[in-house]
Structure formats: C-alpha cells, structure tokens
N, C-alpha and C positions, 0 to 999 in steps of 0.2 A: 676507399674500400666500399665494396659494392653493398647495400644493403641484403637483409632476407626480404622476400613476400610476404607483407602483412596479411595475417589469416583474414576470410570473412570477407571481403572487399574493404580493409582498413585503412583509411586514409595513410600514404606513408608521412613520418613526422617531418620530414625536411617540405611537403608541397608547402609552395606560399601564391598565395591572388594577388592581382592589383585591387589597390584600395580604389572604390570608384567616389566615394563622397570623404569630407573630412571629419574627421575621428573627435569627440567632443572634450571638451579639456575640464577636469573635475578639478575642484580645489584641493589643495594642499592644508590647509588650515580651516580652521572654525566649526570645525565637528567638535563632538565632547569626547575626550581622550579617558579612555576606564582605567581604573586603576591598575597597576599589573599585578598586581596580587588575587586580583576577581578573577573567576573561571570562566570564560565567556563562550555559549554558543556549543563548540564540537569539542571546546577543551573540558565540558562536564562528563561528557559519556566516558563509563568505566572501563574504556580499552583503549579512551584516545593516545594518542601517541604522534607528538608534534611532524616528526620526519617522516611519517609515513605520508600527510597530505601537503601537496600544494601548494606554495606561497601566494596565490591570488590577492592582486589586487583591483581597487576599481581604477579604471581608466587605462588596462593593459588592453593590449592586444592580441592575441592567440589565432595562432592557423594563417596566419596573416593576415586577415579580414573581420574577426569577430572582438567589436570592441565590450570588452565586460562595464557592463554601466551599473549593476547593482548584485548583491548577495540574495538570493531568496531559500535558501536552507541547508541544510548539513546533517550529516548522518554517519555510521560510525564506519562509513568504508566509500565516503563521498560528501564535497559540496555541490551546490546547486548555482550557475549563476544566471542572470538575465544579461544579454548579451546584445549588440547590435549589428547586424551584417552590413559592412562597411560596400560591398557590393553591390547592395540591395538597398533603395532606398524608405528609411523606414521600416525595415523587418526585423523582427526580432526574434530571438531564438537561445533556449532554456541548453544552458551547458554544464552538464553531469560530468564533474570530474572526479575519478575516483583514484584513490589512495592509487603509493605507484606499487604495494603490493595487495590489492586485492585482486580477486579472482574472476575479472569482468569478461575472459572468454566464456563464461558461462552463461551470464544473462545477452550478451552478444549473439552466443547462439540460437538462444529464443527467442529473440528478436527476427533474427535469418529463418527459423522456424516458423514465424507467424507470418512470415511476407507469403509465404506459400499459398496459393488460393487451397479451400477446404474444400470436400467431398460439395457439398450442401452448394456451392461455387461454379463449380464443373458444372455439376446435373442442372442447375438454376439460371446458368449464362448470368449471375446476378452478385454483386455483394451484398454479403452476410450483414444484417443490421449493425452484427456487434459488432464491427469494424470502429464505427464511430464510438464504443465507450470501452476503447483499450488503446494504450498510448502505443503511437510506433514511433520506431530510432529513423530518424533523416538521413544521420552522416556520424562518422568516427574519426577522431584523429588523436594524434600522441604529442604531448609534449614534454618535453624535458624539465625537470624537478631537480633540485639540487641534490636529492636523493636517490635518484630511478626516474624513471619514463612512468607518465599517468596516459592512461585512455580517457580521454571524452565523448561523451555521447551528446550527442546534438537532436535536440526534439522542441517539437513547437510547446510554446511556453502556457502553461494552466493556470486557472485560479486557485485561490483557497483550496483546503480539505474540506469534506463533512465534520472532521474531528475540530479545525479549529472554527466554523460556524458554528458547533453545536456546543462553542463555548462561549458565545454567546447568546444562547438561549438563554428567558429566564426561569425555565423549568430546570434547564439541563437536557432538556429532549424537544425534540422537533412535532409540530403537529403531525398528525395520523397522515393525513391527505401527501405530504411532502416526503412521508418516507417511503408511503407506496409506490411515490413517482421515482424517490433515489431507486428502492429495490427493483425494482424494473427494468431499469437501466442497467442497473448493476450486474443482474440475470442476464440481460443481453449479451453483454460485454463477457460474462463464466461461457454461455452457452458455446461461442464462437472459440472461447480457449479451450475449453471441453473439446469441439468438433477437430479443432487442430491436435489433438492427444497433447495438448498442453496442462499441466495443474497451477495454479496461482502461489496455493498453501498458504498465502499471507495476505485474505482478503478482511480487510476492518476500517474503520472511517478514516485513518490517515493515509489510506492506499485510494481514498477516492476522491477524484480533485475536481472541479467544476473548472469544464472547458470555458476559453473567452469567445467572445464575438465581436469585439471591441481593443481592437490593437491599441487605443490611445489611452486604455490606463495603463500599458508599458511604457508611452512617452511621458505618462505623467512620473511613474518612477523614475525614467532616467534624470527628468527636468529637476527631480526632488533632491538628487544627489548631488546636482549641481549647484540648486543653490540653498538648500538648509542638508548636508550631508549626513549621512549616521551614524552614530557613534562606534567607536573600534577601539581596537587595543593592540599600541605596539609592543612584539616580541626580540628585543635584540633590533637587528638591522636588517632583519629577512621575511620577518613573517610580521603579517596585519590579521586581527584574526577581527573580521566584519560583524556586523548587527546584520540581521537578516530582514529584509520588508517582505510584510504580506502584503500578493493580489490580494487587496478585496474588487468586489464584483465578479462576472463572471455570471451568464447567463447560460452559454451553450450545453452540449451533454455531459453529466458523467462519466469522468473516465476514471478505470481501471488503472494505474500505476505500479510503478515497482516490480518489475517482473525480475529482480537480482534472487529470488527465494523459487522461482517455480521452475517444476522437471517435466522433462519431456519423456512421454509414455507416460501407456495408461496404469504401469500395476508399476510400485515403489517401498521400499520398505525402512527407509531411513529415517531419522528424527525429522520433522519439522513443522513449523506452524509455530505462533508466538504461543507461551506457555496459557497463558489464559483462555486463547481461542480453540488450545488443541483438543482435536476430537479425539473419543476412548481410544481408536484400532491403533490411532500413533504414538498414545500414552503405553500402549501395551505392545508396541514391537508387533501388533497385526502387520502383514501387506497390504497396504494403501492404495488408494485412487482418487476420480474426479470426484466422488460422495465425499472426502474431507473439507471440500469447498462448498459442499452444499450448509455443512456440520457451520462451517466460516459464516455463511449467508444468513441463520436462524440466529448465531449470536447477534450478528452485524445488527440484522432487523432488533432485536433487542435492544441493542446498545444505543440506537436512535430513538425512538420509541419508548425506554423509560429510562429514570434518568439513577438506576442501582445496577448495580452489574449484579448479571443472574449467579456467576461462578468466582469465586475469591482467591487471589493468591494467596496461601497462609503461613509456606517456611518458604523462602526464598534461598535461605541456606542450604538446606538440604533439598534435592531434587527427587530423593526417594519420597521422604515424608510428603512434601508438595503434589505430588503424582497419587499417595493416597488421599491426598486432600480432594483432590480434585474429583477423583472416582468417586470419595464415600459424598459427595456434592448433590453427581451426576445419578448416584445410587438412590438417595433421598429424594433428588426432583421426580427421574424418571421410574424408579422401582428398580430392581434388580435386573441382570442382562440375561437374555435368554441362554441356554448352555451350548444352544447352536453359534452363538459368539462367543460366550468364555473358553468352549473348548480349541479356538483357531489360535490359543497364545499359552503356551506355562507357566506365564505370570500371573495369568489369573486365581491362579492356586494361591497367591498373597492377599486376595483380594475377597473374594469370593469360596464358601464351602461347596461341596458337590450338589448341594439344592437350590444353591442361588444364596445362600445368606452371608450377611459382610463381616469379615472375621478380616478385616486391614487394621494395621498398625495406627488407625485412629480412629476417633469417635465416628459413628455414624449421625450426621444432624438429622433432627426432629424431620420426620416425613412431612413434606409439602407437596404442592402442584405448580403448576404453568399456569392453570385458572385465581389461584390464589394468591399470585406475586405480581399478574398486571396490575396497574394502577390508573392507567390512562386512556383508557375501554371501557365501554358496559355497553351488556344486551349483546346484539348479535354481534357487532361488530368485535369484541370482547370476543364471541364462542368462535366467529372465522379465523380472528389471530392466534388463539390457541390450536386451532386446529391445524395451521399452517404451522406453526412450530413443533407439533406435534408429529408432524411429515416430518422435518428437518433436522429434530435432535432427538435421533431415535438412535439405539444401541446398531442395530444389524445397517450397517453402510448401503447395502444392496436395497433397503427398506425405504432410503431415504427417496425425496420425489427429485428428480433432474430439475437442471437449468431451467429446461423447457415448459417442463411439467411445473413447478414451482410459477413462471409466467404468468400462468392461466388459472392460478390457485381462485378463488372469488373473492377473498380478501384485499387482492390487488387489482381484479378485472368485476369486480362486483358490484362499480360505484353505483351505474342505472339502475341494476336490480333491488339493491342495497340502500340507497341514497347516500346523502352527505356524508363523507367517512370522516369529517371530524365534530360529528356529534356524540 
C-alpha cells in the first residue's frame, strides 16, 4: 500500500542506508540494575506515561545507519539520545525522539521557518550572527513504537546546560564577566528569532546548552558505555528506562534550544512561558509578542547572577492564587502598572483599583527594589545591572529595550570604559 507524503521534507519511515563501518557492540551485563520499584529519569515527570514513549535502547540501530551509543536526556514529550552515523566515520549526532503522540509538526515547523534567510540576510548578502547561538534540525525520520509511530529529529549534538553548570557553582551563581558573555550570546541567538517573527517563550538556563568543538568527548562517551556501562531499569521485556550522561566540556557558542514552545508571528495571545518566567501581559490574557522574551532575558540574567530567585512560586495548587502571587510580587518589586497597561486586560480589575492600588486576593509583600536584592555588585557596576534590568522587567511590553538594544546596554559592552566587571 502506497504510503502518504511526509509533510515538511520528512524523512519517510521505511528509507534504510548501507551501513558504511561496523556498528559497536555494548554489553549485556555488568551495569547496576535499579530497582523496579525506583522512578527513574522520565518515569518521575507528573504526566509520564510508559506507552506513550519509545522503547530505546543502547546499542539499536534506527533509520538504518544511526547507532544509539548513549542516553543524554528526557523530557515530558521526548528523549534525547547520542547516536553514531554508521555512514560517517566517527560522526555523531543528537536524536530527539518524541513521544508517538506529541505534537512535533509544530516545533518542525519552526524549524522550516528559521531555515528561511531573514530580512537583515537579503539586504546584507551575509548571515545573521545568531545563526550560530540557535540550534537547527539536520534531518527527520519516523519509527515505529509498539504504540504509534515517533518522529526524530536529528541535530548536531551540545554540551551541558547553563542550568546544570550553575550547579556546580559554589555560590550558586556564575561570575559577573561569564554571564555578560552568556547574555550576549543569548541576545544574538533572541535577536535572529525575533528577525524571523519567531518568539522562543521558553528562554532560561536549561534552554541554553554550550556548543562542542571537540567531537572526542562523544567518543569518550560512547567508549564509557562500552566498558563501565550505566545504570538502567528493566521494565517487563520491552522497555529499558537508561541513566542519562552529561557532556561536560564544551567550549563553542551558546546555543538557544528547545524551540517545541515557540510561535510564529509577531502579536499572540495564548498561555505560555514556564510559570515562574511568565511576564504580566501573559499572566493577564494581554496580546503578546517578542517583548515576553525580552521579560525571559532580565530573569535569565538574574538567575545567573544571583543565586535567590527574584519571583516565587507560592500555591502550585491553585493557578488563580499563584497568578496573584506573582503580580502582587511583580507590584512590590516594580510599583504599581501604569493604567495604560491595566486597562489593555479585565482582569486587572482583580488585581489592581482604578488608581493603581493592589486590592488581589493576597497580601501585597513589603515594598522593595532591584537595587536592594542584588547581592553580587557594588558601585557602578551594581547601578548598570539595575539599570539594565530596569529596561527589561518593566510593566508596558512596548517599554522594554530589544534584542538589539539590550546588546549594546554598557553593562554588557562597558568592560573598557568600565574596567574589570568582576570587581
């Protein structure tokens, strides 16, 4: 029976390659075996659900050339693996398999959306810096699951996160100098999704992975599996559910990741953003834009930077209460929202009286500032980081500074003039 046209240029599931080198053989024993009663990995997250993902294991073969030689993550609508191109010798390549029902023609799309050269492209005969600190998809292909058909995405393979180096800081936060160079990057990489009317919505330090330059700490993982392997848990007779290795190392750019959460076009008006990151206009049902990733970039710099989160989750239970938590937060830090913003939503009548004062179903905390919560500043350097966040987590969206503008702040472009920034 004849297939349909996979949308997108999608690889169809039945192509197979000639294998050009021989595929590596992992052991069968002398790993540590967990118990079955432990939650391990993907089976913690509060929505997992065994059949919906992938039986992977190490030492398969998939697409008919991609040997999986190690686990590197998992998420609640995909794992992650490290893979070797049996075509290719010594290449390696990072294989996104997602559940066989999520909803991957979406981030697929944005993918096919960013391949498009940008305005800035055309006019310049040149590519856009950010090219280099946003991940692109290679290749797609589908395999069969004992459940459904899974899509793969296939992308050159990163290091670490900023999230899990900054846990091994022993402040909990990175020097001054390392974060201005993350943000920088980071702003590259917004500036170029921006240009393409791309939004992120889900920019924070486990969205940012530190490119390799050094393919041979992938051979050191695969070499690792082979001969001290990592601990797993068998499920029945189908399912292996793997220990994940981190890259460590990992010198090249910053890349952007994740693009499963971001829409295309500029004006949006649906939920999104992780609850903690989310700026006012999407807590209160405003129409949205690229200024929510700007809202994303002032915490980000925060959350590198010191090692307390500016903003607290408080009822997890409740999404109403939680939503006034966060406002009467955002009320305290920043002062009350001009009326030119509260009047663009009717919710703010929950929140806010016709003068601006907080009448929400919770306490308003103790007035503070941005000058009085850093801790890891002083002097001018201290007055430029306030003033750069003060661009950044401002109520009016339209207020906030761009991508670009953000770049050239002096906080980030000030070291000559400024000297040492981790003084």
């Amino acid at each position: 029976m004849a297939s349909a046209s996979p949308p997108l240029g999608l690889s169809p599931p039945f192509k197979k390659s000639r294998i050009g080198c021989s595929p590596s053989v992992f052991p069968a024993s002398g790993f540590e075996v967990i118990d079955p009663n432990l939650l391990v990995e993907e089976e913690r997250l509060p929505t997992y659900d065994r059949t919906n993902y992938y039986p992977m294991r190490i030492g398969d073969i998939v697409d008919g050339h991609y040997q999986v030689v190690a686990k590197l993550g998992y998420g609640g609508s995909s794992t992650v693996w490290l893979a070797r191109d049996l075509n290719k010798e010594r290449l390696y390549r990072a294989l996104k398999v997602h559940v066989h029902n999520a909803p991957y023609y979406h981030e697929l799309s944005v993918y096919e959306h960013l391949k498009k050269p940008i305005q800035q492209e055309i006019d310049d005969k040149d590519t856009h810096p950010g090219r280099d600190h946003v991940r692109q998809l290679d290749d797609v292909f589908m395999i069969d699951g004992p459940h459904g058909q899974h899509a793969v995405f296939v992308m050159v393979p990163l290091g670490m996160s900023l999230a899990t180096m900054q846990t091994g800081q022993q402040t909990g936060a990175f020097q001054p100098i390392f974060v201005t160079q993350a943000l920088s990057q980071a702003l590259l990489g917004l500036a170029l999704l921006h240009s393409a009317d791309l939004i992120h919505t889900d920019l924070h330090a486990d969205n940012l992975l530190i490119a390799l330059t050094d393919e041979s700490i992938l051979s050191t993982i695969e070499e690792s599996e082979i001969t001290k392997p990592s601990p797993r848990k068998q499920i029945g007779g189908d399912t292996t559910i793997h220990v994940s290795q981190y890259v460590f190392g990992g010198a090249g750019p910053l890349t952007i990741s994740d693009l499963g959460q971001a829409r295309i076009g500029r004006t949006q008006t649906d939920k999104a953003m992780p609850i903690q990151y989310r700026a006012p206009e999407v807590i209160l049902g405003m129409p949205w834009g690229t200024p929510v990733d700007m809202w994303s970039a002032g915490m980000l710099v925060w959350t590198l930077l010191e090692p307390k989160s500016l903003f607290h989750v408080y009822d997890m239970a409740s999404p109403e209460l939680n939503d006034a938590h966060h406002l009467a937060a955002m009320t305290s830090l920043l002062g009350p929202p001009p009326k030119e913003f509260r009047d663009r939503s009717e919710e703010s009548s929950k929140y806010w009286d016709e003068q601006g004062n907080w009448q929400g179903p919770v306490p308003l905390p103790p007035k503070t500032s941005l000058a009085d919560l850093v801790t890891t500043l002083q002097g001018e350097q201290k007055a430029l980081f306030v003033d750069l966040l003060e661009c950044l987590l401002t109520w009016l969206p339209e207020g906030r500074l761009t991508a670009d503008q953000t770049y050239f702040h002096p906080w980030l472009r000030g070291d000559d003039e400024n000297g040492d920034q981790e003084s």
